[in-house]
gemmi code that builds the backbone of each chain (N, CA, C; Angstrom):
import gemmi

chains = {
    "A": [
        ("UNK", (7.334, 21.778, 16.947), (8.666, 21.189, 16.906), (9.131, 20.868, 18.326)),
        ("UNK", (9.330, 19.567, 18.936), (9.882, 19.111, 20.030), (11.312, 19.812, 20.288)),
        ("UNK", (11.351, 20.542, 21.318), (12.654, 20.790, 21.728), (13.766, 19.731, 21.890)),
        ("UNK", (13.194, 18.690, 21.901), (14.185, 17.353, 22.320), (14.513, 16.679, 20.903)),
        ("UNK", (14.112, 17.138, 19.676), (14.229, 16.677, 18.380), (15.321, 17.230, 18.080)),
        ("UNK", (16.555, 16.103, 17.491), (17.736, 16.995, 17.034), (17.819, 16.640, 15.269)),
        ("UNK", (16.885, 16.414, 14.687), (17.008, 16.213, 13.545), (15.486, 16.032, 13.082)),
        ("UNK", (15.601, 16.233, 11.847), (14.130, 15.626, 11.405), (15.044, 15.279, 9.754)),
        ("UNK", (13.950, 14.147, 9.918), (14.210, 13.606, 8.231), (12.830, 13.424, 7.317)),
        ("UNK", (12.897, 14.115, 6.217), (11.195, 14.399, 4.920), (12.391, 13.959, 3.859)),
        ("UNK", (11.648, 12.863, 3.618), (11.728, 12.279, 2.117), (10.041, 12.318, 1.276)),
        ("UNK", (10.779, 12.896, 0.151), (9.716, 13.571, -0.408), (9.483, 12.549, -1.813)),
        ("UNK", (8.583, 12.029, -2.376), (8.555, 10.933, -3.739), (8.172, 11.834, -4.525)),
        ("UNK", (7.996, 11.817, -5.990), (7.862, 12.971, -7.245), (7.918, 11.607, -8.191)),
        ("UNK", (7.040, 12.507, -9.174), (6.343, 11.512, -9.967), (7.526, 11.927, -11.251)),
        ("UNK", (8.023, 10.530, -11.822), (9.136, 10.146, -12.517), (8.525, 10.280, -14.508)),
        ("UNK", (9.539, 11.079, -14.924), (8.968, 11.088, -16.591), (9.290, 9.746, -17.110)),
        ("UNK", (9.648, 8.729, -16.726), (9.660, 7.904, -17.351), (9.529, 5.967, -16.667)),
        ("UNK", (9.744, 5.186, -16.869), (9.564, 4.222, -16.401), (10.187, 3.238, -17.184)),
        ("UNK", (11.551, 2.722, -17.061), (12.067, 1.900, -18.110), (12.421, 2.698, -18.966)),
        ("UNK", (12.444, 2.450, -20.703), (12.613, 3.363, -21.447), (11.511, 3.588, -21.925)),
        ("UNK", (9.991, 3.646, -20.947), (8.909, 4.220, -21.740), (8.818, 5.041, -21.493)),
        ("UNK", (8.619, 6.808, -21.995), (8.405, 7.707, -21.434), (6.321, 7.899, -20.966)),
        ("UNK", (6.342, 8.855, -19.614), (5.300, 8.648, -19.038), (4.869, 9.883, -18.746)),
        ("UNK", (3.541, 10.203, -19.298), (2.825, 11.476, -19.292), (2.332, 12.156, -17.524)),
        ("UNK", (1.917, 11.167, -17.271), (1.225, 11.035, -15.633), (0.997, 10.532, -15.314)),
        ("UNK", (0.337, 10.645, -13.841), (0.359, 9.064, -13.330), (-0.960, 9.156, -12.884)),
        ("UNK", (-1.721, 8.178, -12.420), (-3.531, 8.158, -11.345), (-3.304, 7.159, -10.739)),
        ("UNK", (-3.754, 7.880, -8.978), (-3.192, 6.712, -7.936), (-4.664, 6.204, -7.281)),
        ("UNK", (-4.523, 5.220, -7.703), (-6.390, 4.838, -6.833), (-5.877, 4.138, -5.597)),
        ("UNK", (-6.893, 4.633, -4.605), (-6.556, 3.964, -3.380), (-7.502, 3.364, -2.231)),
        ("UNK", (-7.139, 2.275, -1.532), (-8.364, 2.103, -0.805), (-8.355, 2.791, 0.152)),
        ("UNK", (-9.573, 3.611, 0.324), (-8.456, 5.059, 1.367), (-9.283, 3.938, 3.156)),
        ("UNK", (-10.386, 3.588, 3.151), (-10.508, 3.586, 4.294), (-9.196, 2.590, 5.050)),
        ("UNK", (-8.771, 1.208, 4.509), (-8.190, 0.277, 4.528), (-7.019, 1.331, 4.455)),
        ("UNK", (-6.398, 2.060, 3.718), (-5.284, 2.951, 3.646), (-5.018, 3.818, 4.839)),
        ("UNK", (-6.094, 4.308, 5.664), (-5.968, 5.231, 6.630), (-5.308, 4.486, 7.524)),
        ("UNK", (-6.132, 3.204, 7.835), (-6.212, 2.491, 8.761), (-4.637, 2.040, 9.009)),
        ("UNK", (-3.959, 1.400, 7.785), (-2.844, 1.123, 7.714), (-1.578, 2.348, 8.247)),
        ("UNK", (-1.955, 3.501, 7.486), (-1.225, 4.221, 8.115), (-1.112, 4.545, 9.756)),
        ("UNK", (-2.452, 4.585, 10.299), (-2.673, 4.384, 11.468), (-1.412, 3.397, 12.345)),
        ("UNK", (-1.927, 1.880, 11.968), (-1.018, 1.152, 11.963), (0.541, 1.019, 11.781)),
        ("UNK", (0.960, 1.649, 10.705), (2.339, 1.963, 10.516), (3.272, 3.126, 11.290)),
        ("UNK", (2.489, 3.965, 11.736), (2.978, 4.561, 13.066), (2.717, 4.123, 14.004)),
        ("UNK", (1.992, 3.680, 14.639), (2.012, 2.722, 15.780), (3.516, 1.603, 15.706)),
        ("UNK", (3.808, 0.859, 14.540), (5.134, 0.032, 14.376), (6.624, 0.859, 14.453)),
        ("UNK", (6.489, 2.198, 13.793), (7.233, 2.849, 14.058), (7.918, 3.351, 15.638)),
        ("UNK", (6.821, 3.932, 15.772), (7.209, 4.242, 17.519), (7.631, 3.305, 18.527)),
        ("UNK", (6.935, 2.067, 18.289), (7.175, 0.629, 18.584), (8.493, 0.280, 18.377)),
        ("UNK", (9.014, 0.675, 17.958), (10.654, 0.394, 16.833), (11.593, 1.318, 17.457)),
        ("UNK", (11.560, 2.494, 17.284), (12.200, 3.671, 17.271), (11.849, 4.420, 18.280)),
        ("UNK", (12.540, 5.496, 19.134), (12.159, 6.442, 19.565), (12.029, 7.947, 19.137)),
        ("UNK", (10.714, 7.884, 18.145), (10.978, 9.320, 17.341), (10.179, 10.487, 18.362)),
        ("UNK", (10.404, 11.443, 17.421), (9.080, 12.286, 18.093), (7.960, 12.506, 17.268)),
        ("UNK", (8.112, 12.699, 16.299), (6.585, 13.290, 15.465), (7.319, 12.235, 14.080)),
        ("UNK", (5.925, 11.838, 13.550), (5.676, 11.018, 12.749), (4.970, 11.554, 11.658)),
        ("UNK", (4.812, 11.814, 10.237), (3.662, 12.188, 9.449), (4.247, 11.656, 8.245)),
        ("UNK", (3.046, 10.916, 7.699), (3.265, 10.306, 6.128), (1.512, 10.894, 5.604)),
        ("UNK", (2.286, 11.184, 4.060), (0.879, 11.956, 3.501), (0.943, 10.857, 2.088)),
        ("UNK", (-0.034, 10.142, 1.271), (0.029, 10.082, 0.176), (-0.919, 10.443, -0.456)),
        ("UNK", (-0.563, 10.857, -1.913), (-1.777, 11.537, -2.707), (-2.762, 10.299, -3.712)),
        ("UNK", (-3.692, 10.840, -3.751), (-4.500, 10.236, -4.668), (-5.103, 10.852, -5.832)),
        ("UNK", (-5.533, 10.147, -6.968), (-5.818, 10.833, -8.202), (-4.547, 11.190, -9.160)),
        ("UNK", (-5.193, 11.812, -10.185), (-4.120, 11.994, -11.398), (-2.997, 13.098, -10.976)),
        ("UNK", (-1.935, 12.222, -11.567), (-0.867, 13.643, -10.840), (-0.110, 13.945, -11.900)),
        ("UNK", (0.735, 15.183, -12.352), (1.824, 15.522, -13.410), (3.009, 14.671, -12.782)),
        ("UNK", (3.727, 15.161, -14.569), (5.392, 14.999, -13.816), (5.965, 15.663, -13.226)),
        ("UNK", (6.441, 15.271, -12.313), (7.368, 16.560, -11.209), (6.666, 16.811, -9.941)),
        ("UNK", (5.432, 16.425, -9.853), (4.314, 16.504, -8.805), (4.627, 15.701, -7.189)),
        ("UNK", (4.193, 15.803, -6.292), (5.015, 15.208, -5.230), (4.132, 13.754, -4.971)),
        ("UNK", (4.146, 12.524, -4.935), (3.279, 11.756, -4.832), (3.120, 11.399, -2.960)),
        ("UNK", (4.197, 11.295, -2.584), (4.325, 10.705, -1.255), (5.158, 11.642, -0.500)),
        ("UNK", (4.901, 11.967, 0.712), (5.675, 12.145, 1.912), (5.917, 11.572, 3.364)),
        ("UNK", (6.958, 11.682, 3.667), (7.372, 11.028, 4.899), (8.228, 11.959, 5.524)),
        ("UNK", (7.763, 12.200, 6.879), (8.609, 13.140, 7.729), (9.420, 12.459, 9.218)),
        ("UNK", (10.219, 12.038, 9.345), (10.272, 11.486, 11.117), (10.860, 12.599, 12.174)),
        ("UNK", (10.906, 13.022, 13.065), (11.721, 13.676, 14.015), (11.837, 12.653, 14.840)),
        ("UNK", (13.178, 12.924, 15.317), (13.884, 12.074, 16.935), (14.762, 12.673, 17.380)),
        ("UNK", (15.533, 12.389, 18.676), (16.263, 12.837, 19.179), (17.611, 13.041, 18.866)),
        ("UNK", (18.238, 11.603, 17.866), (19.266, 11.542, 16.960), (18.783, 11.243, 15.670)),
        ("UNK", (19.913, 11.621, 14.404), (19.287, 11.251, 13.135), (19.545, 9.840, 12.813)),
        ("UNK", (20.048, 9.457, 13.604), (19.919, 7.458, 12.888), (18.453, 6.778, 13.453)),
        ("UNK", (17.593, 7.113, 14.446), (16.480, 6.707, 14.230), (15.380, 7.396, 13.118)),
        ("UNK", (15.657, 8.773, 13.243), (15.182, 9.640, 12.112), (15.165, 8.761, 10.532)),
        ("UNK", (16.504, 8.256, 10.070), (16.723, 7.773, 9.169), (16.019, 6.665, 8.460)),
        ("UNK", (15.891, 5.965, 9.955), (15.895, 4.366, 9.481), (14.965, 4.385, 9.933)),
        ("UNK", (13.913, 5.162, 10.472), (12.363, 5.242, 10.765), (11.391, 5.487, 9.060)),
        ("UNK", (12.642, 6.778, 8.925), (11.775, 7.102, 7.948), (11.490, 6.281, 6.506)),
        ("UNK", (12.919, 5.209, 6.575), (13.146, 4.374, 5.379), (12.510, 3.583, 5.470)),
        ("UNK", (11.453, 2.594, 6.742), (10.958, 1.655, 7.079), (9.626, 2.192, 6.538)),
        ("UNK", (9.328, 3.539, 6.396), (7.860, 4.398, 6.298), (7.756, 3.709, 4.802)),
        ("UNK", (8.521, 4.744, 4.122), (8.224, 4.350, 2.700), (8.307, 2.986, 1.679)),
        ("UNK", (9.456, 2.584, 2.619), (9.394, 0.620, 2.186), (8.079, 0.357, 2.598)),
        ("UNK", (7.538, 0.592, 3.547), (6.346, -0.295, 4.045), (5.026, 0.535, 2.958)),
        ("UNK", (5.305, 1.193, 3.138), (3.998, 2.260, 1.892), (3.984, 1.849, 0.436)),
        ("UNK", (5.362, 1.204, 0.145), (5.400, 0.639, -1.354), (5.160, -0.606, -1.467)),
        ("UNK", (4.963, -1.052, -0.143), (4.690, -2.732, -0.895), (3.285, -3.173, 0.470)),
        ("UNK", (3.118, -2.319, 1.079), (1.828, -2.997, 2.221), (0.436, -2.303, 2.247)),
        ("UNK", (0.954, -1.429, 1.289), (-0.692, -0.494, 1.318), (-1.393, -0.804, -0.003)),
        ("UNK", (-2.834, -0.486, 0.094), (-3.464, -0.581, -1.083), (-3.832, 0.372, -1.736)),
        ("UNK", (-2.616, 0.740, -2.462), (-2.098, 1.757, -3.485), (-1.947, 1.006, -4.484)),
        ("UNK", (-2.731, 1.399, -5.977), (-1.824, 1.339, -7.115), (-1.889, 2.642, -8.188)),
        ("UNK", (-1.031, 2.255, -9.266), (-0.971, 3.689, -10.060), (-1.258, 2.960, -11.730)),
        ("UNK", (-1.510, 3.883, -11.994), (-1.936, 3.675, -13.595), (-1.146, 4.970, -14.444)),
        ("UNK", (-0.468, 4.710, -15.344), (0.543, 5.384, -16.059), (-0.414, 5.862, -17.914)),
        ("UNK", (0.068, 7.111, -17.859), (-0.718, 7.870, -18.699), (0.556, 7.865, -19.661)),
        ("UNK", (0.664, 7.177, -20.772), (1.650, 7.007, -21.812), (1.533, 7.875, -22.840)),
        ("UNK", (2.196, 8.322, -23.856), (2.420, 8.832, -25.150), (1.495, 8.372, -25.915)),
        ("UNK", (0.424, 9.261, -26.241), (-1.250, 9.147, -27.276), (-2.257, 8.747, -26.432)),
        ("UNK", (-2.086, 8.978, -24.939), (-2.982, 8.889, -23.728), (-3.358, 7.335, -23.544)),
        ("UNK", (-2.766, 6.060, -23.993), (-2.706, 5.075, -23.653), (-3.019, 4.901, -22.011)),
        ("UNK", (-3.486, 4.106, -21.352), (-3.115, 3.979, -20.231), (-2.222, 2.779, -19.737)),
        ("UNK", (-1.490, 2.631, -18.672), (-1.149, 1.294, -18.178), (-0.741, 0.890, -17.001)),
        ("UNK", (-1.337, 0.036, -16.072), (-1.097, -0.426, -14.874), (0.330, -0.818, -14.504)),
        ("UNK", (0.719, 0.028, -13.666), (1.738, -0.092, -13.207), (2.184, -1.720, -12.325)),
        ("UNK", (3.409, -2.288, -12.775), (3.341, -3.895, -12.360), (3.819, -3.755, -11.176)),
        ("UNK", (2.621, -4.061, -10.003), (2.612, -4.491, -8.457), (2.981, -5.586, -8.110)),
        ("UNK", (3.339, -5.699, -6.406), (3.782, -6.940, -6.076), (2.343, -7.084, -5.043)),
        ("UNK", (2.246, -8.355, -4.759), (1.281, -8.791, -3.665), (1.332, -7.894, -2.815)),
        ("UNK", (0.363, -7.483, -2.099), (0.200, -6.682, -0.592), (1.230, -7.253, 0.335)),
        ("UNK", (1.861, -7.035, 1.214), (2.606, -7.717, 2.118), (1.517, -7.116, 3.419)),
        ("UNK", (1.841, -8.286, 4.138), (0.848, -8.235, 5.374), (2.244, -7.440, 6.630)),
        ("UNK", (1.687, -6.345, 7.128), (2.838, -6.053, 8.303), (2.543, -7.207, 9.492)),
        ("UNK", (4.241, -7.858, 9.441), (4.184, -8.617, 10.382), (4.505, -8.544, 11.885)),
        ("UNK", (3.457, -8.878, 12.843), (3.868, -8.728, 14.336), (5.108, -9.260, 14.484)),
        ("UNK", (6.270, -8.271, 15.407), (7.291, -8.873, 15.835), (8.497, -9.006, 14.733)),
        ("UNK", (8.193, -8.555, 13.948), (9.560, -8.993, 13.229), (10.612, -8.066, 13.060)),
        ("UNK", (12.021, -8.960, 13.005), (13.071, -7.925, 13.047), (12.549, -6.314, 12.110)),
        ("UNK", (13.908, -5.917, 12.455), (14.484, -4.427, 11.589), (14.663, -5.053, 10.526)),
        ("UNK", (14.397, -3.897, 9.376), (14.322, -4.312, 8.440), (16.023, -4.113, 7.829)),
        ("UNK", (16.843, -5.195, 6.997), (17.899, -4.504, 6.849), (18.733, -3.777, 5.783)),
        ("UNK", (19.115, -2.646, 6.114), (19.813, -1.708, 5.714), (21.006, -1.461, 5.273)),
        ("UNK", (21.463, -1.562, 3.871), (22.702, -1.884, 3.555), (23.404, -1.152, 4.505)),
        ("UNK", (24.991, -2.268, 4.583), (26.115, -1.148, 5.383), (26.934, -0.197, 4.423)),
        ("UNK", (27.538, 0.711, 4.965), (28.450, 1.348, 4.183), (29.890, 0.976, 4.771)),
        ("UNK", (31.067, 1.234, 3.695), (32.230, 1.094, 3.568), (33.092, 0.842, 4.997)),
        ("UNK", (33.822, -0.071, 5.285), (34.073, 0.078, 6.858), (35.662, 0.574, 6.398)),
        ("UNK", (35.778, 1.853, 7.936), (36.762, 2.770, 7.488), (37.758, 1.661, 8.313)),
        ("UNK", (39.337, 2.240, 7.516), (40.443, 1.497, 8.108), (40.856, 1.915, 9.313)),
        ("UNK", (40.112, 2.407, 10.325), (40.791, 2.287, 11.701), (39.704, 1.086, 11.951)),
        ("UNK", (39.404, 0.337, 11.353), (37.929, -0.743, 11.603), (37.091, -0.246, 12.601)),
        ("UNK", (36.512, 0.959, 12.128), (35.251, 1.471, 12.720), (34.172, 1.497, 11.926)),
        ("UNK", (32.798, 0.103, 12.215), (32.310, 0.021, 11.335), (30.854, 1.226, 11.422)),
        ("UNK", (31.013, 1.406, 10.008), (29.752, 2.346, 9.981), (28.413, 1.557, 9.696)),
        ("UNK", (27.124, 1.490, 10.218), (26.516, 0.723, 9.816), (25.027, 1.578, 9.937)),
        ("UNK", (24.734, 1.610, 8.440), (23.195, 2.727, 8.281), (22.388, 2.088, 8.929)),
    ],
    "B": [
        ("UNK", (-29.646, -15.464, 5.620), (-28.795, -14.590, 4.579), (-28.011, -13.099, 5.013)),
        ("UNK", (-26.940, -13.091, 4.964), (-25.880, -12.204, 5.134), (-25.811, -11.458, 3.476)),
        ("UNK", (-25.509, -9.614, 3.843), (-25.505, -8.948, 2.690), (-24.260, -8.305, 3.404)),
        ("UNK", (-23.112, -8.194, 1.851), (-21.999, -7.896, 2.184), (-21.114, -7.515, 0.986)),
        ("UNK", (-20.802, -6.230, 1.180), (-20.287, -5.192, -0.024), (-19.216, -5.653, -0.443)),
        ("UNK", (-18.983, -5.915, -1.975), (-17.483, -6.840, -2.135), (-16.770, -4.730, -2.811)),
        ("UNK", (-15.488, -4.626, -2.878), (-15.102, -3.332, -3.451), (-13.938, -4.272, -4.178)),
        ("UNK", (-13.942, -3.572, -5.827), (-12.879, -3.760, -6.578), (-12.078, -2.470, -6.520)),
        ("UNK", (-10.613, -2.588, -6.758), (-9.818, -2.034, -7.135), (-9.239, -1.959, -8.794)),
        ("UNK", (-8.244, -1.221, -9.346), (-7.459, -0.960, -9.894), (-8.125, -2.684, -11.002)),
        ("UNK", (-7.612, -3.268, -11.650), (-7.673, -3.487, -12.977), (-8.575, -4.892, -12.130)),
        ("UNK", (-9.324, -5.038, -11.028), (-9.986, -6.153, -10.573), (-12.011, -4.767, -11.075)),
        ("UNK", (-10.854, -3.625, -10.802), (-12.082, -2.785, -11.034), (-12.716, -2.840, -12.513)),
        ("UNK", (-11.904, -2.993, -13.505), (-11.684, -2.580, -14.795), (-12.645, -4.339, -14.819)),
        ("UNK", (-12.126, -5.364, -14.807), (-12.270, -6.386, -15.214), (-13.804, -6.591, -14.723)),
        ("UNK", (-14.458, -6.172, -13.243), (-16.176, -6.302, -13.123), (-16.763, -5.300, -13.553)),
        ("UNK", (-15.972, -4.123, -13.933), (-16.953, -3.005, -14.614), (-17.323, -2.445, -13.662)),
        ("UNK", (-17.146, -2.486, -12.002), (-18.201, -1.714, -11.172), (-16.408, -1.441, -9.941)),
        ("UNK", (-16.865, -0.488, -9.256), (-16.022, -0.309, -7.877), (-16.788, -1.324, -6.854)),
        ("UNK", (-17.768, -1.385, -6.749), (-18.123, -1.833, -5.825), (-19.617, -2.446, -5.961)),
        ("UNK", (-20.219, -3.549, -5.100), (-21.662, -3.796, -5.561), (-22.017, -4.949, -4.430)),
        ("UNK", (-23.239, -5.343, -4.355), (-23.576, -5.656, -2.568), (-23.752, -7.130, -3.302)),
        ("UNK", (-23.591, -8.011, -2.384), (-23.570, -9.710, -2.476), (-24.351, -10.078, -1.441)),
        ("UNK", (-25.885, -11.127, -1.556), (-26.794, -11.353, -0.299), (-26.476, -13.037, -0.680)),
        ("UNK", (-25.715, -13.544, 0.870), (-25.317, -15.036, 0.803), (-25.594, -15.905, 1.868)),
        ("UNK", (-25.350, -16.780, 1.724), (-25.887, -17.619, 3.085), (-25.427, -17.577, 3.874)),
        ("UNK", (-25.874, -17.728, 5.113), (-25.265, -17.197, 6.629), (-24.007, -17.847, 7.050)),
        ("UNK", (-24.089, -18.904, 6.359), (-22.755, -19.617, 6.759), (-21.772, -19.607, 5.792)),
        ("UNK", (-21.835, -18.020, 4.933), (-21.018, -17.888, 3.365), (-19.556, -17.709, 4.183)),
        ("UNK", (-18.578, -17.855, 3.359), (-17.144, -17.249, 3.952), (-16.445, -16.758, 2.927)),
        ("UNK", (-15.646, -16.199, 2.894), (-14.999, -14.914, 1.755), (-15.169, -16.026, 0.774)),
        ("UNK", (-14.804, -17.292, 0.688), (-14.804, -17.720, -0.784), (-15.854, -18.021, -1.575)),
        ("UNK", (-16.713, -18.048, -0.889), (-18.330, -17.850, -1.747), (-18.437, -16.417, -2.337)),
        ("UNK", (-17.780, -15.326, -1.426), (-17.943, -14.750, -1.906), (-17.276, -13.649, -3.404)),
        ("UNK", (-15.993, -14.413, -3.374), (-14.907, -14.661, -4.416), (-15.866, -15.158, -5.425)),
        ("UNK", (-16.179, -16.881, -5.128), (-16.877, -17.426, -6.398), (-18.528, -16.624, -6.880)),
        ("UNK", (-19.059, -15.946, -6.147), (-20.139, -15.403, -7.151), (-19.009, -14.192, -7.772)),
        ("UNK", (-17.931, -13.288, -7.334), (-18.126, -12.282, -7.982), (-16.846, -13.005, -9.148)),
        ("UNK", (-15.891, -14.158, -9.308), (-15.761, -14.807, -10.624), (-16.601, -14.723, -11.425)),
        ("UNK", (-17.876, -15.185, -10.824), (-18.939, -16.173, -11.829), (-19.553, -14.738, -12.675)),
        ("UNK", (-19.882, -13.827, -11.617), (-20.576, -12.530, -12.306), (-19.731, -11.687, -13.198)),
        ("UNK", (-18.299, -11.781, -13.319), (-17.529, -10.934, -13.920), (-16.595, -11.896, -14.187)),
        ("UNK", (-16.630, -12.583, -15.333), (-15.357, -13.989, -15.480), (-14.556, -13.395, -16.114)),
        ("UNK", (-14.399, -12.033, -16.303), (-12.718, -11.640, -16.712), (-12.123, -11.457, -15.327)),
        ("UNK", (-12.851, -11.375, -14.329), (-11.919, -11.214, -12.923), (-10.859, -12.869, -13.041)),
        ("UNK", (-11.229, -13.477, -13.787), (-10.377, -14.720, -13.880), (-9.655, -14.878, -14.214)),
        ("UNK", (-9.072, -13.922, -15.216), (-7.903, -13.928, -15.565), (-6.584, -13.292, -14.697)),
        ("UNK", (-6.937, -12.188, -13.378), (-6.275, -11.734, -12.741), (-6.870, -13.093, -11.276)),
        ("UNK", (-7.054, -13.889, -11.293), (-7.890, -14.892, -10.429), (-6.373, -14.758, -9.122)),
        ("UNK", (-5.244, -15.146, -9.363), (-4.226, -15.470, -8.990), (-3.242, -14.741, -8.434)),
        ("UNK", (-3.505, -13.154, -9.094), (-2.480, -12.602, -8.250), (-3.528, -11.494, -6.961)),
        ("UNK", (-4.439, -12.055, -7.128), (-5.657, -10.989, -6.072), (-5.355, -11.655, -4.892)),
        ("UNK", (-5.493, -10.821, -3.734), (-5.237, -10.749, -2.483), (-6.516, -9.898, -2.050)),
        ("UNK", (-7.233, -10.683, -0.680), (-8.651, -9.954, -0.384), (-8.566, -9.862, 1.190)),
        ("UNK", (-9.230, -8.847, 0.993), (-9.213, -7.958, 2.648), (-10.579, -8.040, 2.710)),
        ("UNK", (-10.546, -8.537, 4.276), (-12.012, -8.351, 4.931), (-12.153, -7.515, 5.867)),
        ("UNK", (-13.375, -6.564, 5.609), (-13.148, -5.548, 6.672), (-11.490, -4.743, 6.842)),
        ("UNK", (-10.738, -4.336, 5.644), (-9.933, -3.746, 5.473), (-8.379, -4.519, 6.301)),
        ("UNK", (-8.559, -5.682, 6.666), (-7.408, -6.938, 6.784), (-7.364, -8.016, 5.870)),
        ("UNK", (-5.831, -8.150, 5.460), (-6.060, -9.127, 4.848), (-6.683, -10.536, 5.211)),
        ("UNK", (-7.058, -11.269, 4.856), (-7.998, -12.574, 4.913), (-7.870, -13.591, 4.613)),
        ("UNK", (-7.706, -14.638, 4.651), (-7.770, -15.782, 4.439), (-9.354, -16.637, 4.056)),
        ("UNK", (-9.150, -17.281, 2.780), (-10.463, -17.537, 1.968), (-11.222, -18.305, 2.765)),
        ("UNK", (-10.820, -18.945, 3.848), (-12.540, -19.528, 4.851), (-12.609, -18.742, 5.987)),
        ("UNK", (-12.305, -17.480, 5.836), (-13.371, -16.575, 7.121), (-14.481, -16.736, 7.046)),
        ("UNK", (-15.352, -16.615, 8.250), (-17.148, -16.175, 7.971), (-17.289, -14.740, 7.543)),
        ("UNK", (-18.047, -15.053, 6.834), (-18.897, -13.502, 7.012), (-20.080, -13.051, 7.543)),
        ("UNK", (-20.102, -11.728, 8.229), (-21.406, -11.445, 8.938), (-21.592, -10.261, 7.856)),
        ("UNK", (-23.063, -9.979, 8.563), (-23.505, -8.864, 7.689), (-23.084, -7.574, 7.814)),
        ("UNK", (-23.020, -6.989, 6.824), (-22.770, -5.477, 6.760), (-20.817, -5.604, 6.318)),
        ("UNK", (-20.283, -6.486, 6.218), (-19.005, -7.287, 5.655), (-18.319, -6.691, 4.562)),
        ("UNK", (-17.156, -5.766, 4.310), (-16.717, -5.196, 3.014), (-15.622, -6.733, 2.859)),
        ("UNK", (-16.021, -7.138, 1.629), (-14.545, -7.770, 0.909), (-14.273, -7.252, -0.237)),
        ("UNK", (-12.539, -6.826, -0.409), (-12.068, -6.463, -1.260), (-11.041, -7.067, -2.010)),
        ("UNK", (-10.855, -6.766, -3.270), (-10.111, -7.966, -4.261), (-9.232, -7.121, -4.418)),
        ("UNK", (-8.010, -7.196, -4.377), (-6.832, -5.968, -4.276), (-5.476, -7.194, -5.029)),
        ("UNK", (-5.559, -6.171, -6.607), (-4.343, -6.846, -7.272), (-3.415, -6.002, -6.547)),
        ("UNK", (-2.158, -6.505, -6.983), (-0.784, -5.890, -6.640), (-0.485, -5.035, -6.694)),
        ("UNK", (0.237, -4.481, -5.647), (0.040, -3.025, -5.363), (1.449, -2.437, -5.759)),
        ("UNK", (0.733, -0.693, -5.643), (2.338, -0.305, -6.149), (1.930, 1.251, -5.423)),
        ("UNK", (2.552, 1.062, -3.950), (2.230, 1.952, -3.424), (3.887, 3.522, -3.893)),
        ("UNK", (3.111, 5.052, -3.229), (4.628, 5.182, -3.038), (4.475, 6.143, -4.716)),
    ],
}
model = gemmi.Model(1)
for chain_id, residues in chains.items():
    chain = gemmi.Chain(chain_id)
    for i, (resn, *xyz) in enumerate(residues, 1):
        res = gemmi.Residue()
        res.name, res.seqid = resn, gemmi.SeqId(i, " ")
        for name, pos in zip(("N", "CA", "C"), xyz):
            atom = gemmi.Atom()
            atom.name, atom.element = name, gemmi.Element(name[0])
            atom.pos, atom.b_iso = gemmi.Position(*pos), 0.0
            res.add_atom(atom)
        chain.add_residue(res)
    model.add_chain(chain)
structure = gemmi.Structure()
structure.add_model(model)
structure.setup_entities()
């Protein structure tokens, strides 16, 4: 733990009983792990690039998982918690739509079914922050902005 | 001739029946030759033809790269990372 870390932020993902109104037994995450490492590799490198954190760690699981099971983690430390925050939110946006992850859903009478993906998104060099809804601006007009 | 490992995924897997399987092509092949033999060898990959996205050497790619030997291309439907 960095002495200079005044916060750390772990968002933790857990595998959901249901999906829509189908209910969902479990889930199986196939992954391309070498292409997957690599990316993660990559995605901390953009991070730090971005932000000034201190310690970085994203874990995702692979294979069949229960309900209630943890699928994904993301941890950031920094010096304040608004890079903490918005480091760590950039982690898991980018893990849900740029990695080559998918899941297959274990239905009621062991059906299976592919969970509906979007295209890979390519991480792009250079591009803005990603943006982050604002919250409510208080009436002395001091805006708060996540 | 260039030999070069194509890897399926998730329902591109389901549709050739295999994870993975080696392709020997002409030296001057580029990912889309190598797309069209593994259509031709597994023509239910055709029905997901459109929403596949392929990584060479674990980047995504664009269908007239070259390929050299020893070359992974992968057919990666839509993902759902997370």
């Amino acid at each position: 733990m960095d002495p200079e870390a005044g916060g750390i932020v772990l968002f933790v993902g857990t595998i959901r009983n249901r999906t829509g109104s189908v209910r969902v037994q479990g889930l199986e995450y196939e992954v391309y792990r070498t292409m997957a490492q690599q990316k993660l590799a990559d995605l901390e490198q953009e991070i730090r690039r971005r932000w000034p954190v201190k310690s970085v760690t994203m874990i995702h699981r692979e294979g069949k998982l229960k309900i209630g099971e943890v699928s994904v983690v993301v941890t950031v430390s920094a010096v304040h918690r608004r890079e903490a925050f918005e480091a760590a939110r950039f982690a898991i946006e980018r893990i849900k739509r740029s990695f080559p992850i998918w899941k297959r859903e274990r239905l009621e009478g062991g059906r299976y079914s592919w969970v509906k993906g979007t295209p890979i998104q390519q991480l792009r060099r250079g591009a803005t922050r990603i943006r982050v809804p604002r919250t409510v601006r208080s009436r002395r007009r001091i805006r708060v902005e996540a | 001739m260039v030999s070069v490992k194509i890897l399926y995924f998730a329902q591109a897997r389901e549709a050739a029946g295999t994870g993975s399987e080696y392709f020997s092509l002409d030296d001057q092949a580029s990912v889309k030759d190598a797309l069209s033999k593994a259509f031709t060898s597994h023509p239910k990959l055709k029905e997901i033809e459109r929403s596949i996205k392929v990584a060479l050497n674990e980047e995504i790619t664009e269908n007239d790269a070259r390929l050299h030997e020893g070359d992974r291309v992968a057919l990666l439907p839509p993902v759902v990372g997370g």
